[in-house]
Residue frames as a rotation matrix with the C-alpha (Angstrom) as fourth column:
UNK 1
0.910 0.320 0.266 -14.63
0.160 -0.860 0.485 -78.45
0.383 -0.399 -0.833 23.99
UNK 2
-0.216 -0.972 -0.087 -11.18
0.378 -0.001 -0.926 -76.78
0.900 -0.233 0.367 25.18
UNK 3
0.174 -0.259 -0.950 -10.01
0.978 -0.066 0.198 -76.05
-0.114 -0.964 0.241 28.62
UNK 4
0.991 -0.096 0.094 -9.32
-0.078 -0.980 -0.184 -72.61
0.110 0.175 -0.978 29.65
UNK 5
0.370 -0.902 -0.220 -6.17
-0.065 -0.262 0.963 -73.35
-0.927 -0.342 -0.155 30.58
UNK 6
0.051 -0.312 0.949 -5.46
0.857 0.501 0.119 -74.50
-0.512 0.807 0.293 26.95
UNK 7
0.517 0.166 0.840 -5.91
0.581 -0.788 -0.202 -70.74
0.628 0.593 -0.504 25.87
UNK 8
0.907 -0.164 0.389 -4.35
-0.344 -0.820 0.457 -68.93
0.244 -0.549 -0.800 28.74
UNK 9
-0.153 -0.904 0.400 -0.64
-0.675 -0.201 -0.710 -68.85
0.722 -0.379 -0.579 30.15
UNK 10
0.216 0.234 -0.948 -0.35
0.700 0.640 0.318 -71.84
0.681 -0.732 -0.026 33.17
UNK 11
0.907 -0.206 0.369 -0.08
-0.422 -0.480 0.769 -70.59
0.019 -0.853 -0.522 36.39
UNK 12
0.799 -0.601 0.035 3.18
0.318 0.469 0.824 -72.73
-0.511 -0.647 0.566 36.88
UNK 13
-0.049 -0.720 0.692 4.69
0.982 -0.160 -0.097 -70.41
0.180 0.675 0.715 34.59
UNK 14
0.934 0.358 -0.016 4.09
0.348 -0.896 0.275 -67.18
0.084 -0.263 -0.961 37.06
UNK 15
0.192 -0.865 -0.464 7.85
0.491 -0.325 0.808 -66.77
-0.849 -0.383 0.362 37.70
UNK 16
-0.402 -0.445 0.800 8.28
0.900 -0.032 0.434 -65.89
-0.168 0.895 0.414 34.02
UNK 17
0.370 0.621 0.691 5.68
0.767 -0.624 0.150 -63.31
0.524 0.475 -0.707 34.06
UNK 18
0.972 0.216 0.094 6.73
0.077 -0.668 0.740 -61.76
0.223 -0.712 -0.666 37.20
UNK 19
0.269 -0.922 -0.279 10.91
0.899 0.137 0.416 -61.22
-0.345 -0.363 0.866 37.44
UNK 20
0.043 -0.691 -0.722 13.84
0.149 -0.710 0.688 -58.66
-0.988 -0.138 0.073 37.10
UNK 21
-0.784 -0.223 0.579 13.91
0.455 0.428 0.781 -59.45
-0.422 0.876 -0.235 33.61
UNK 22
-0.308 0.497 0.811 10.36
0.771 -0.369 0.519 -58.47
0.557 0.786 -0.269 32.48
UNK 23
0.523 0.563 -0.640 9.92
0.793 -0.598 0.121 -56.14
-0.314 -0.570 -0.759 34.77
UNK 24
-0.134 -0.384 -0.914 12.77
-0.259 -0.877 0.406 -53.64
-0.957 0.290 0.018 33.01
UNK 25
-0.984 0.102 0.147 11.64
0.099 -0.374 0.922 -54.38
0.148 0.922 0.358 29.57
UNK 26
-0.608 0.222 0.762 8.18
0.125 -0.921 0.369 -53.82
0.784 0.320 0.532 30.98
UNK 27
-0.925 -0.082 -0.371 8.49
0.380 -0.238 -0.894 -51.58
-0.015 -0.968 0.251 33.22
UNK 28
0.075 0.944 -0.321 4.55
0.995 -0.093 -0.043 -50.86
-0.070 -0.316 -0.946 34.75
UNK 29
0.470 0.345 -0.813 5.34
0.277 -0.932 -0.235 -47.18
-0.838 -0.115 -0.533 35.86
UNK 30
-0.682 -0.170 -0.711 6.59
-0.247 -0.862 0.443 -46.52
-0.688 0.478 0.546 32.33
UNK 31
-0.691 0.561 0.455 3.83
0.586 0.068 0.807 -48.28
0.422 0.825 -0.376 30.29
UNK 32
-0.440 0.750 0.494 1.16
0.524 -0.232 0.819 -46.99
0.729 0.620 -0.291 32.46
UNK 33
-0.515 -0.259 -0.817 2.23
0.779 -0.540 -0.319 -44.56
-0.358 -0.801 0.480 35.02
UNK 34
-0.871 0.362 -0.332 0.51
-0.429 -0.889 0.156 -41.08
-0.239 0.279 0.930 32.90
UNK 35
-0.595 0.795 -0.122 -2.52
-0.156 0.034 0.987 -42.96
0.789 0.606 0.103 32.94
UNK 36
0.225 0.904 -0.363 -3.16
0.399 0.255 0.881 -43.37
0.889 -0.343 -0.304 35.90
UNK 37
-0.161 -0.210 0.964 -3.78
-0.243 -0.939 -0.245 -41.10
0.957 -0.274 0.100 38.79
UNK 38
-0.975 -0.187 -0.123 -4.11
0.070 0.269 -0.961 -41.32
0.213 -0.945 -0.249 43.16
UNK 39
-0.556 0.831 0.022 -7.64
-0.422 -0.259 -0.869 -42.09
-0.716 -0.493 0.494 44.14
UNK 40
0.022 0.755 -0.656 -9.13
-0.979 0.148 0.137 -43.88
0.201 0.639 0.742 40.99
UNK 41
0.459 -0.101 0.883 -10.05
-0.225 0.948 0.225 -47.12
-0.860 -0.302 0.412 40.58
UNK 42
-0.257 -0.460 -0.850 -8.29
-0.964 0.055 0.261 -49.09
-0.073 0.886 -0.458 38.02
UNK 43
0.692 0.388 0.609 -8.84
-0.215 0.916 -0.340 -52.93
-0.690 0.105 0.717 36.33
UNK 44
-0.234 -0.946 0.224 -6.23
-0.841 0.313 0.442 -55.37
-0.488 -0.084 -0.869 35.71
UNK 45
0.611 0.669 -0.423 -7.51
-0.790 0.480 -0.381 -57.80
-0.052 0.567 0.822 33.06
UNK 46
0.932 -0.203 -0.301 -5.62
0.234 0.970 0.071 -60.93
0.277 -0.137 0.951 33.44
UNK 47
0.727 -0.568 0.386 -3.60
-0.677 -0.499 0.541 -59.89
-0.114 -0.654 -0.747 35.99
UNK 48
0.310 -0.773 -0.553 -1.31
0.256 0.628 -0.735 -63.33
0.916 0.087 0.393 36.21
UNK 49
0.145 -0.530 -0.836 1.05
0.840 0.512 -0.179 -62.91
0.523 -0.676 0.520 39.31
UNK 50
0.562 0.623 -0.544 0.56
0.810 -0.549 0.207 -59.36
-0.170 -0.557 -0.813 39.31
UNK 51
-0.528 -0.790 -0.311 3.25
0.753 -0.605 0.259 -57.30
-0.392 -0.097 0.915 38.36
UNK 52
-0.414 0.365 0.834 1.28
0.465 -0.703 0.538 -55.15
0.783 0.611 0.121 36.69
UNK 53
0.473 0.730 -0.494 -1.40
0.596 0.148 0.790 -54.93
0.650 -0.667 -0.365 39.78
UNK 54
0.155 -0.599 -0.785 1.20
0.917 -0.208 0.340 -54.34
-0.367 -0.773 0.517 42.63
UNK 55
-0.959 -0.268 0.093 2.44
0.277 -0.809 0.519 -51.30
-0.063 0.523 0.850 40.24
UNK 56
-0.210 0.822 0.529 -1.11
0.034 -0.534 0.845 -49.95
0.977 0.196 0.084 40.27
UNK 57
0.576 0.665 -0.475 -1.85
0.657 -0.031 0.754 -50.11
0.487 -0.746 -0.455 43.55
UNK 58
-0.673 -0.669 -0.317 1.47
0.693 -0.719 0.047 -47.60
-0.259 -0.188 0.947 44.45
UNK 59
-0.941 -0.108 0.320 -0.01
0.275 -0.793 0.544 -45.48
0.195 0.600 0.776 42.13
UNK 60
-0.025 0.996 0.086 -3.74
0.466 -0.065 0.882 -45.43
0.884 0.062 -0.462 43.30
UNK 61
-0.605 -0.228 0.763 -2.80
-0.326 -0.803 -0.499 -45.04
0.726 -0.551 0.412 46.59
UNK 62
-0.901 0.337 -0.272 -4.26
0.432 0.738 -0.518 -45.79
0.026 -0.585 -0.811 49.58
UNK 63
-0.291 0.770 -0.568 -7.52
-0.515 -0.627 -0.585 -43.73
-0.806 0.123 0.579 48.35
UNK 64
0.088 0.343 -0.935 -7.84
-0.992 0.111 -0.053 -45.88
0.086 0.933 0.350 45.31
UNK 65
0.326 0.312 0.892 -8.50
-0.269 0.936 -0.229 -49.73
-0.906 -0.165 0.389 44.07
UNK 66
-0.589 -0.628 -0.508 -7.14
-0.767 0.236 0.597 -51.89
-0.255 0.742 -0.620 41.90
UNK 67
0.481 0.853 0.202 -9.69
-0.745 0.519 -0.420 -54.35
-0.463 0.051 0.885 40.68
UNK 68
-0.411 -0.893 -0.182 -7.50
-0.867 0.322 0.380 -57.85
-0.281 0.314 -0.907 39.71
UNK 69
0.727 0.677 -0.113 -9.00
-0.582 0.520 -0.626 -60.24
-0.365 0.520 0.772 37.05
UNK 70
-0.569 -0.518 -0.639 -7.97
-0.809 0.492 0.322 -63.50
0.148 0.700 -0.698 36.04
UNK 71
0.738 0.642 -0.208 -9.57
-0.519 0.738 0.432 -67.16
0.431 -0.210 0.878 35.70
UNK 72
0.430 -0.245 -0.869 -7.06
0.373 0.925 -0.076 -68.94
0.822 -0.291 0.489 37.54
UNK 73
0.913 0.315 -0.258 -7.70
0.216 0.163 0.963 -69.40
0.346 -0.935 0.081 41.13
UNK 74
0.765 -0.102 -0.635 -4.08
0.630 -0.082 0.772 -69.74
-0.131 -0.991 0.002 41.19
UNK 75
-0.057 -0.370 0.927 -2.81
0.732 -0.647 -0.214 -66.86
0.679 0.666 0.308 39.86
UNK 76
0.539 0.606 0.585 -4.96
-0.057 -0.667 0.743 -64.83
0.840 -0.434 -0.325 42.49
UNK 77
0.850 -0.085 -0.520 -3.58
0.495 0.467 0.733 -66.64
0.180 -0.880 0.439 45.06
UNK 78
0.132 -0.983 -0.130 0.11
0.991 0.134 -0.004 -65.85
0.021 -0.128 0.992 44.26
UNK 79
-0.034 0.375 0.926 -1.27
0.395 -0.846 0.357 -62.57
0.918 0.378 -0.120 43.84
UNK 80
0.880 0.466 -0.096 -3.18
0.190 -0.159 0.969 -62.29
0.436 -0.870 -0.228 47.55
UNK 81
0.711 -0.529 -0.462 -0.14
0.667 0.302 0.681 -63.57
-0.220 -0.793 0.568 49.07
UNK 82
-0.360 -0.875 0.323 2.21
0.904 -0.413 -0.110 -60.83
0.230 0.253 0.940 47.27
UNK 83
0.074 0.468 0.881 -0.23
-0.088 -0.877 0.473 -57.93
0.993 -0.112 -0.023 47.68
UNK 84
0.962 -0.012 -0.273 -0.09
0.272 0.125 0.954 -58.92
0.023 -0.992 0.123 52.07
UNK 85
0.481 -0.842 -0.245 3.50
0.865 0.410 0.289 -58.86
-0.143 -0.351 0.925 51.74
UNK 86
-0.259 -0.028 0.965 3.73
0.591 -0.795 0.135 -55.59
0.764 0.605 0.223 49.98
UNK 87
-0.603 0.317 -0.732 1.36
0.732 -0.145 -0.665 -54.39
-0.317 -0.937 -0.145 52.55
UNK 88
-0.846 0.347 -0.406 -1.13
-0.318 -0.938 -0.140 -53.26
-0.429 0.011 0.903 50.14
UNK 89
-0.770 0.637 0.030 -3.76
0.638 0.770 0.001 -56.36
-0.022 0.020 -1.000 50.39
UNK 90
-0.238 0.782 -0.576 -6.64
0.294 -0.507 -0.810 -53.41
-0.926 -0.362 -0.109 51.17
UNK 91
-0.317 -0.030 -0.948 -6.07
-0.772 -0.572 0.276 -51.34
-0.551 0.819 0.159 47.62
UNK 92
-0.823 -0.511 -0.250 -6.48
-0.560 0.655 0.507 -55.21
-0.095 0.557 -0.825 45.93
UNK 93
0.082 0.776 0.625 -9.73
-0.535 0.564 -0.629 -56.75
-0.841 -0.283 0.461 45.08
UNK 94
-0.775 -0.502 -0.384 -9.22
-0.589 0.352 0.727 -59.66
-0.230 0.790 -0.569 43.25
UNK 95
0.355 0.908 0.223 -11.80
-0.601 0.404 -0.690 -61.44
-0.716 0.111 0.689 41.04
UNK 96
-0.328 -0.021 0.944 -12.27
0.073 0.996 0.047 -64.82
-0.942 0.085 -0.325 39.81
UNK 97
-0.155 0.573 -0.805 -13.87
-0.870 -0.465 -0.164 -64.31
-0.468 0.675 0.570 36.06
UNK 98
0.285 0.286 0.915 -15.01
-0.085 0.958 -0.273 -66.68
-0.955 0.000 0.297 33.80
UNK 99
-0.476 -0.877 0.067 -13.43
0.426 -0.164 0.890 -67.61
-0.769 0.452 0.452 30.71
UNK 100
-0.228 0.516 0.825 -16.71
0.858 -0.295 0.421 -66.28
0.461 0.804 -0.376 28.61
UNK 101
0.593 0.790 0.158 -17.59
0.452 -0.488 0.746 -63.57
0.667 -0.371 -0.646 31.24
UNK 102
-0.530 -0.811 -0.247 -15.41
0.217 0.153 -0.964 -61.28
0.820 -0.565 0.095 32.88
UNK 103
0.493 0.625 -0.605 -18.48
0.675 0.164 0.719 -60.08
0.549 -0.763 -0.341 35.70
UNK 104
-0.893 -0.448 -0.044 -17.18
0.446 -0.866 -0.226 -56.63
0.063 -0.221 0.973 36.39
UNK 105
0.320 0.946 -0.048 -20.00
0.923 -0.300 0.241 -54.13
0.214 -0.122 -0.969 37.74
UNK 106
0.155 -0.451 -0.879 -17.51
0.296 -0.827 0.477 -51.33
-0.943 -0.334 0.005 39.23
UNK 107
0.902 -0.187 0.389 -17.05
0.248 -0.514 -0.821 -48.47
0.354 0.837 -0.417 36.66
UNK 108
0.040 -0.986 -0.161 -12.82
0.853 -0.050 0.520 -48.08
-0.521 -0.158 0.839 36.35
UNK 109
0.562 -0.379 -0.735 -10.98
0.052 -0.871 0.489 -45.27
-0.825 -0.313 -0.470 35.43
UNK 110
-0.108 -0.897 -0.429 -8.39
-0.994 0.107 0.026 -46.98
0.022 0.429 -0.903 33.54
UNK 111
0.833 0.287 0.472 -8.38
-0.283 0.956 -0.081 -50.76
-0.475 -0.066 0.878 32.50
UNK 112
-0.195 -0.926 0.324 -5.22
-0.798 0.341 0.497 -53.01
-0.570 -0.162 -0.805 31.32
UNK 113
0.882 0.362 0.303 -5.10
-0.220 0.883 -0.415 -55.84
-0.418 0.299 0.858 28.99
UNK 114
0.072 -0.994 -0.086 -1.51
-0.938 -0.097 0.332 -56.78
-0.338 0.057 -0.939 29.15
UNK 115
-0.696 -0.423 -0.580 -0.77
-0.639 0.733 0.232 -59.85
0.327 0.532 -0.781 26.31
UNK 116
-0.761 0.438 0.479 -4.15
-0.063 0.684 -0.726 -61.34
-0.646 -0.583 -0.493 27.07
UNK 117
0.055 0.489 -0.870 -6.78
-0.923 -0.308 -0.232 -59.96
-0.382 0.816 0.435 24.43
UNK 118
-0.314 -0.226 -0.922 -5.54
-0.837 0.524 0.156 -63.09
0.448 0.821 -0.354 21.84
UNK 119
-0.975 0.022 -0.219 -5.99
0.109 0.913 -0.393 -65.82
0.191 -0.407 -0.893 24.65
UNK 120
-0.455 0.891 0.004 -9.96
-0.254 -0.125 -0.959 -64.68
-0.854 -0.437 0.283 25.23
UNK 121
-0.548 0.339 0.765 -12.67
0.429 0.899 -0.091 -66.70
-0.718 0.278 -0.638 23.46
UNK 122
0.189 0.754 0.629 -14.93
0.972 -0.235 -0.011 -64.43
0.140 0.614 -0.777 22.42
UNK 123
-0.412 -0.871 -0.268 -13.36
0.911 -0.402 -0.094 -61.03
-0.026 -0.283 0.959 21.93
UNK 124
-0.506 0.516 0.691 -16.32
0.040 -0.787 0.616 -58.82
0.861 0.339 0.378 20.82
UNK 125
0.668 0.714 -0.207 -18.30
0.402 -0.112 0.909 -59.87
0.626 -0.691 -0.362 23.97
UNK 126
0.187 -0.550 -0.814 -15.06
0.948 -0.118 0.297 -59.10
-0.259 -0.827 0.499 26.33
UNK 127
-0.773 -0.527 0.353 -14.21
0.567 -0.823 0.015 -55.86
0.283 0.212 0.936 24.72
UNK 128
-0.076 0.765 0.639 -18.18
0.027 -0.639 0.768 -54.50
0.997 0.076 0.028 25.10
UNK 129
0.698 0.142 -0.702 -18.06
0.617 0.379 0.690 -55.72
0.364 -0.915 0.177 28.68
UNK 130
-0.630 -0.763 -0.145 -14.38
0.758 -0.644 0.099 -53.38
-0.169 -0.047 0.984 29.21
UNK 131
-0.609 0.125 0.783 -16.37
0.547 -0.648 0.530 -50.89
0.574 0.751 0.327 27.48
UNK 132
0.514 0.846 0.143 -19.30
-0.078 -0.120 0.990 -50.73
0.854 -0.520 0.004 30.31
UNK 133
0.539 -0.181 -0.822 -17.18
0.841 0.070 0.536 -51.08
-0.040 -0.981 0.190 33.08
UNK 134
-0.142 -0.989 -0.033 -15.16
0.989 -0.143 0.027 -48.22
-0.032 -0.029 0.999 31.83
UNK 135
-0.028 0.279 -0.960 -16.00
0.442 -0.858 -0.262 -44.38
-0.897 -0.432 -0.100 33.16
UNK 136
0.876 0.439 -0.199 -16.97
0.246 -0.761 -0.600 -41.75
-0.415 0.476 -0.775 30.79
UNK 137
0.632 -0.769 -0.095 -13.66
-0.596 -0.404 -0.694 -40.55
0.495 0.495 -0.714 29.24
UNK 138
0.322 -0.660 0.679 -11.85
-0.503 0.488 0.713 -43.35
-0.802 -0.571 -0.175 30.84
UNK 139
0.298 -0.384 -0.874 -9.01
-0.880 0.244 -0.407 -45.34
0.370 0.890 -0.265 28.98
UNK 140
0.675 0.302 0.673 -8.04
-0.474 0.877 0.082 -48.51
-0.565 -0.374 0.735 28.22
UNK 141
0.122 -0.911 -0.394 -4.81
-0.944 -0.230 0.239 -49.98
-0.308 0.343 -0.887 27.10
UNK 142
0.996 -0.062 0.065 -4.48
0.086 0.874 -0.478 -53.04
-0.027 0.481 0.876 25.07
UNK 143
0.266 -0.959 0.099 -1.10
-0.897 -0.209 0.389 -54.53
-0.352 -0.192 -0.916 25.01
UNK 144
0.949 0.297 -0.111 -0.26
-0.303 0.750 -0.588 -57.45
-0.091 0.591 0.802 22.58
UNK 145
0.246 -0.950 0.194 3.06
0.067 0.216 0.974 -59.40
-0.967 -0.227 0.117 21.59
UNK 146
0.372 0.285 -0.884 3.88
-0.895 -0.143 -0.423 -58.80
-0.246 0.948 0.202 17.73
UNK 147
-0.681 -0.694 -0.233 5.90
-0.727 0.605 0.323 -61.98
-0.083 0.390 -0.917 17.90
UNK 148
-0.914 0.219 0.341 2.50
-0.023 0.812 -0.584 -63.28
-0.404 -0.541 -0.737 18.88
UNK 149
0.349 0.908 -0.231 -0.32
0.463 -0.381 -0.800 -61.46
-0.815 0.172 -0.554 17.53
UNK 150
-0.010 0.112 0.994 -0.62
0.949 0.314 -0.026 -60.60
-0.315 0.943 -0.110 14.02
UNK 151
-0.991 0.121 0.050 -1.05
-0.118 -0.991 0.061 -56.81
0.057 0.054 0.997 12.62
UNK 152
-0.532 0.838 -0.123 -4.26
-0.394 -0.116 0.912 -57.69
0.750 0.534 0.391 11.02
UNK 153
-0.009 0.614 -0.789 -5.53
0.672 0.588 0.450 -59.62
0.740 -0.526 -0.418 14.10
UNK 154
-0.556 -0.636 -0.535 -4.27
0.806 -0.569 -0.161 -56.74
-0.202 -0.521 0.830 16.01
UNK 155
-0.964 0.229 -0.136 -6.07
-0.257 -0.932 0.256 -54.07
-0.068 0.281 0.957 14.04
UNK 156
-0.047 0.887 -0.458 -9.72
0.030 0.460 0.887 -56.67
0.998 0.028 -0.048 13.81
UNK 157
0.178 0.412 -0.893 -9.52
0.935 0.212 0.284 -56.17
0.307 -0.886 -0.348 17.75
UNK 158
-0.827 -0.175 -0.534 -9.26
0.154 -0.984 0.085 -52.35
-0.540 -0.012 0.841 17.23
UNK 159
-0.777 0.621 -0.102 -11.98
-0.194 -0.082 0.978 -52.44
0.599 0.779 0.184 15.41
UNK 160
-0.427 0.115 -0.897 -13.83
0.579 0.797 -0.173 -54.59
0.695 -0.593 -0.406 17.94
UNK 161
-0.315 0.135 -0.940 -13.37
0.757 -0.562 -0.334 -52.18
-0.573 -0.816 0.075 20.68
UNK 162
-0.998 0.058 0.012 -14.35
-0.051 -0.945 0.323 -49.17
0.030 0.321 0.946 18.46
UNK 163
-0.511 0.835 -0.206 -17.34
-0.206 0.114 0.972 -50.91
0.835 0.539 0.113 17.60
UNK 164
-0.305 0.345 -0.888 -18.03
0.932 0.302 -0.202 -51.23
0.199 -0.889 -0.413 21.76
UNK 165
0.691 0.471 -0.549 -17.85
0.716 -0.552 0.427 -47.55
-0.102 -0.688 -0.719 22.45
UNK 166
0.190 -0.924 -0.332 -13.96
0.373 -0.245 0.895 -47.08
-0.908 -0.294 0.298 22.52
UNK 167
0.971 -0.054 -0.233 -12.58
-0.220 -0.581 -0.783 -44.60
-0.093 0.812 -0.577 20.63
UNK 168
0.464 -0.885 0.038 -8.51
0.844 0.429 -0.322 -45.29
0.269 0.182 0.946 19.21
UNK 169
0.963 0.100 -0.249 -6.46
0.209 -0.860 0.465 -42.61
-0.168 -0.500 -0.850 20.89
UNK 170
0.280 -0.941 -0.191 -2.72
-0.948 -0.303 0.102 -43.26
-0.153 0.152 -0.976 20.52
UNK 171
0.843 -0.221 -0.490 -0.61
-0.066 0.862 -0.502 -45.96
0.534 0.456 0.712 19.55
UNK 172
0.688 -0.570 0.450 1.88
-0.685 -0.304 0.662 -46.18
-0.240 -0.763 -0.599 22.56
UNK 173
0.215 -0.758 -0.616 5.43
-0.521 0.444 -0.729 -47.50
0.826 0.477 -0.299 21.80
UNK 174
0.483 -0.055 0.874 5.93
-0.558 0.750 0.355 -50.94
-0.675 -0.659 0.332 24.17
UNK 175
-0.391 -0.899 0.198 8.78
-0.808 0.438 0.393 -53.43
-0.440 -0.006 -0.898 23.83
UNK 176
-0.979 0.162 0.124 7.93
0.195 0.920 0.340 -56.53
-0.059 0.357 -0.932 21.45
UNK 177
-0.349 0.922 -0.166 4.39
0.489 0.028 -0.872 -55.47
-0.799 -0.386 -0.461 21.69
UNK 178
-0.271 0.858 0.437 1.32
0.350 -0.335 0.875 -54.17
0.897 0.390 -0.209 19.37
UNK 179
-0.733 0.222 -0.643 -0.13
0.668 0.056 -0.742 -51.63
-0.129 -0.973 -0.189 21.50
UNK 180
-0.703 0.428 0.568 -3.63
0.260 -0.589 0.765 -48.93
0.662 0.686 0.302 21.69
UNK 181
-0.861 0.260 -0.438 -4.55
0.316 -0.400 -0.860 -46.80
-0.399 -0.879 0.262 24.07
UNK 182
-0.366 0.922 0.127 -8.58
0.554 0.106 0.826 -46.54
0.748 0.373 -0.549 24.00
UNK 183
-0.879 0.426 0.215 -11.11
-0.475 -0.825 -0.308 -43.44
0.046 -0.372 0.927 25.02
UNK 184
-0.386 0.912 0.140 -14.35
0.878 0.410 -0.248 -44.48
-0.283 0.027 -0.959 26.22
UNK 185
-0.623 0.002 0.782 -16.45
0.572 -0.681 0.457 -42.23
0.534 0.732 0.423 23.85
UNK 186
-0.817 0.576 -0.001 -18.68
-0.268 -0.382 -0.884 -39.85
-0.510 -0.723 0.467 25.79
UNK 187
-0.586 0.754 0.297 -22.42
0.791 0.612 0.007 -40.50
-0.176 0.239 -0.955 25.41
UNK 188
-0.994 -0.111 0.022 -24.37
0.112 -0.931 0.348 -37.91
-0.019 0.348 0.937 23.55
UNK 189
-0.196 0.965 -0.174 -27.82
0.845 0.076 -0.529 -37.07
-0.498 -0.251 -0.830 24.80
UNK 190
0.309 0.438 0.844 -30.43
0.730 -0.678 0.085 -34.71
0.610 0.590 -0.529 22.39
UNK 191
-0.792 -0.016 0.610 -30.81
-0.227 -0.920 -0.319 -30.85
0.566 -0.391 0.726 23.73
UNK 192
0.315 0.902 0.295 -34.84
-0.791 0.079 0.606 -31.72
0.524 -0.425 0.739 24.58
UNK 193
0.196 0.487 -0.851 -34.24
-0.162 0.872 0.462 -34.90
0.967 0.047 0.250 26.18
C-alpha cells in the first residue's frame, strides 16, 4: 500500500511552491483573476502553502470564502499562519481531505486544481466529487505541468470530468502547463415535471 505522501509534493518543499520566482511565471491574478468575482465562494484543491489561496481571498473579498484543501496537516498550517499574517485568516477555511475523499459539502463558484489532478488516486471519483460541489454554471480550472503530465493523460482526465457533469470550455494558455477551464453543465428538468 503507498503513502500519500509518496504521491503528493512534501510539505518540506513549500518554499518552492510559494516564492518570487513562481509567483511571476504563475502569477494567480493572471491565471485566475476573470474567474473569479467579490462575494463568491471559491475552492482551492491542493492548496500547498497557498499562493494560490491568499490570491483568492483578495479577490473574494471580505464578503466571500475561500475553501483550502489539502491532505497535509502541514501544508494547512503554513497556510493558517500566512493567511493571520495577511490579515485575511476569516475569508480562509481550510480543510483537511483525505487522500481518496476530498469531503467538500459547500457548493463553490469556482474551483482550482493547480498541478495536482496527476498526484490523486482515483481521478474519476475526485473529479465527480468537484463536480457536486460546484454551482450551476460554475467553473473549474484544471492546471497540469506538460513536462509532467502527458497529452493523452491530460485529455483521459478531460474526459473524466466531462463524464462528471463538466462541460470543456476553453483551453487557457499557462506557463509549462496543460490547462482546461470546465462549465458545470446546467441540469435539465422535463416541461411537466
Amino acid at each position: 500500500m503507498t503513502n500519500e505522501h509518496d504521491r503528493v509534493c512534501p510539505w518540506q518543499r513549500a518554499r518552492f511552491l510559494d516564492n518570487w520566482i513562481r509567483k511571476a511565471v504563475h502569477n494567480p491574478a493572471k491565471i485566475i483573476g476573470r474567474y473569479i468575482e467579490e462575494g463568491q465562494t471559491v475552492l482551492d484543491l491542493g492548496c500547498g502553502p497557498g499562493m494560490f489561496s491568499l490570491a483568492m481571498a483578495e479577490m473574494v473579498g471580505e464578503g466571500g470564502k475561500v475553501i483550502s484543501v489539502d491532505i497535509q496537516d502541514e501544508m494547512l498550517q503554513i497556510l493558517r499562519q500566512k493567511s493571520e499574517r495577511a490579515g485575511m485568516r476569516s475569508r480562509i477555511i481550510l480543510h483537511k481531505a483525505q487522500p481518496e475523499k476530498i469531503g467538500i459539502f459547500a457548493k463553490v463558484d469556482f474551483a482550482l486544481a493547480f498541478y495536482m489532478v496527476h498526484e490523486v488516486p482515483d481521478r474519476a471519483g475526485f473529479l465527480k466529487e468537484v463536480a457536486a460541489a460546484i454551482k450551476p454554471q460554475g467553473k473549474f480550472l484544471i492546471v497540469e505541468p506538460n513536462f509532467h503530465v502527458s497529452k493523452t493523460s491530460f485529455e483521459e482526465t478531460i474526459n473524466i470530468a466531462e463524464s462528471s457533469g463538466l462541460s470543456l470550455i476553453s483551453r487557457p494558455n499557462v506557463l509549462f502547463s496543460r490547462a482546461a477551464l470546465m462549465q458545470k453543465r446546467p441540469i435539465h428538468t422535463s416541461a411537466g415535471a
